[in-house]
C-alpha positions in Angstrom: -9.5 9.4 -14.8 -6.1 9.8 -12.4 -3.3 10.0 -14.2 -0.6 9.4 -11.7 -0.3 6.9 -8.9 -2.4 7.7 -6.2 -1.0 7.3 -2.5 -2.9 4.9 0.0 -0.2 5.2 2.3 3.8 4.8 3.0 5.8 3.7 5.9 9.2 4.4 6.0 12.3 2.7 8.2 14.5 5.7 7.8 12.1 8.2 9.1 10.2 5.4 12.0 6.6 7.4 10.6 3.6 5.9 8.5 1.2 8.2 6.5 -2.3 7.7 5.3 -3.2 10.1 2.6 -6.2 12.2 3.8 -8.4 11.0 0.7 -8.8 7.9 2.7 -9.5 9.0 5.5 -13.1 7.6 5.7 -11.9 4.1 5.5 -12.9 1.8 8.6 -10.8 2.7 11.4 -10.5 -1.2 11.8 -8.9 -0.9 7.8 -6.6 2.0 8.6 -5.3 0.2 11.8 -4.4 -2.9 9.5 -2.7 -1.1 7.1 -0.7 0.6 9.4 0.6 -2.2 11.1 0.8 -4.1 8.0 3.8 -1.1 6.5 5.1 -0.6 9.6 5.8 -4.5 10.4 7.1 -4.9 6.4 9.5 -1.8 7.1 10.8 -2.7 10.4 11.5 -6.5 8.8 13.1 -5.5 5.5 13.7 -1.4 5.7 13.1 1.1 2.7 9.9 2.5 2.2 6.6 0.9 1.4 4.5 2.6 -0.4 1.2 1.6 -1.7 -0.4 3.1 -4.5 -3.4 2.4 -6.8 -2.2 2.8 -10.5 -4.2 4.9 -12.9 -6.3 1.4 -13.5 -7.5 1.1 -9.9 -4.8 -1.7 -9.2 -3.1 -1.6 -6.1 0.6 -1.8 -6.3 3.6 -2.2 -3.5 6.7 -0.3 -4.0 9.7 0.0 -1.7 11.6 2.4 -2.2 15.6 2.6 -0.7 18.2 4.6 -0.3 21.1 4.4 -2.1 23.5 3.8 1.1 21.2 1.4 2.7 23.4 -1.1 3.3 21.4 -3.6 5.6 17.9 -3.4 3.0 17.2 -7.2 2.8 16.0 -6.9 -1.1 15.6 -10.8 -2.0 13.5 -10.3 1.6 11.7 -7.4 0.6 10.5 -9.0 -2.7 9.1 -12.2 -0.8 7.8 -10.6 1.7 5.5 -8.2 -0.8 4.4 -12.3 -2.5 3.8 -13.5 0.8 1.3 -10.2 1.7 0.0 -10.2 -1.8 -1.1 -13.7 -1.0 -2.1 -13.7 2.7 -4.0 -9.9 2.1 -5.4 -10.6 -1.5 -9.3 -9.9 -0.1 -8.4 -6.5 1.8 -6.5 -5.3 -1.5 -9.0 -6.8 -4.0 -11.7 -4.5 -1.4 -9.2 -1.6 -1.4 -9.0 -1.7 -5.0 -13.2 -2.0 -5.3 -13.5 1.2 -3.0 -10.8 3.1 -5.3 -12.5 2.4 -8.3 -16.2 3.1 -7.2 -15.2 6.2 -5.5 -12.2 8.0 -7.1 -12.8 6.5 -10.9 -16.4 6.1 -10.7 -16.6 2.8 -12.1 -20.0 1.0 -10.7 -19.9 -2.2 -13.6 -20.2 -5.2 -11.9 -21.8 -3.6 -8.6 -25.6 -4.4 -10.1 
């Protein structure tokens, strides 16, 4: 089992970039595309970072990072807008987080 985080992927306003860590890199092209867009979009709205990570449980998580001099982040922003994706993207996460789990933890219960 992971003991870490483990990356998904990361967009950041400072640097204008988005990542996708290779381990996912046989996701849909169709999933990539969303989550891309999805970190980009929440970046260029609030700034920071977004990261996503699954935790060592399989859950995925949203963090935003910032940097200490950032004075335009929008936090109260940032922390609504991670509710309002949580809610309107709870199937793709609750997928992500069944594709983690069967394929980097190894955990099939439930799949019969």
């Amino acid at each position: 089992m992971y003991q870490d985080n483990v990356v998904l992927c990361a967009a950041s306003a400072y640097d204008e970039k988005f990542y996708l860590s290779e381990d996912f890199a046989i996701l849909p092209e169709s999933i990539k595309q969303e989550l891309q867009i999805m970190c980009v979009l929440f970046t260029a709205d609030v700034g920071g970072v977004l990261m996503m990570e699954f935790d060592p449980d399989g859950k995925l998580q949203l963090r935003v990072d910032v940097a200490e001099d950032d004075i335009l982040f929008d936090e109260i922003g940032s922390a609504l807008k991670i509710k309002q994706l949580q809610r309107e993207r709870a199937e793709l996460f609750e997928s992500l987080e069944m594709y983690y789990r069967v394929f980097f933890l190894g955990d099939t219960q439930g799949l019969e």
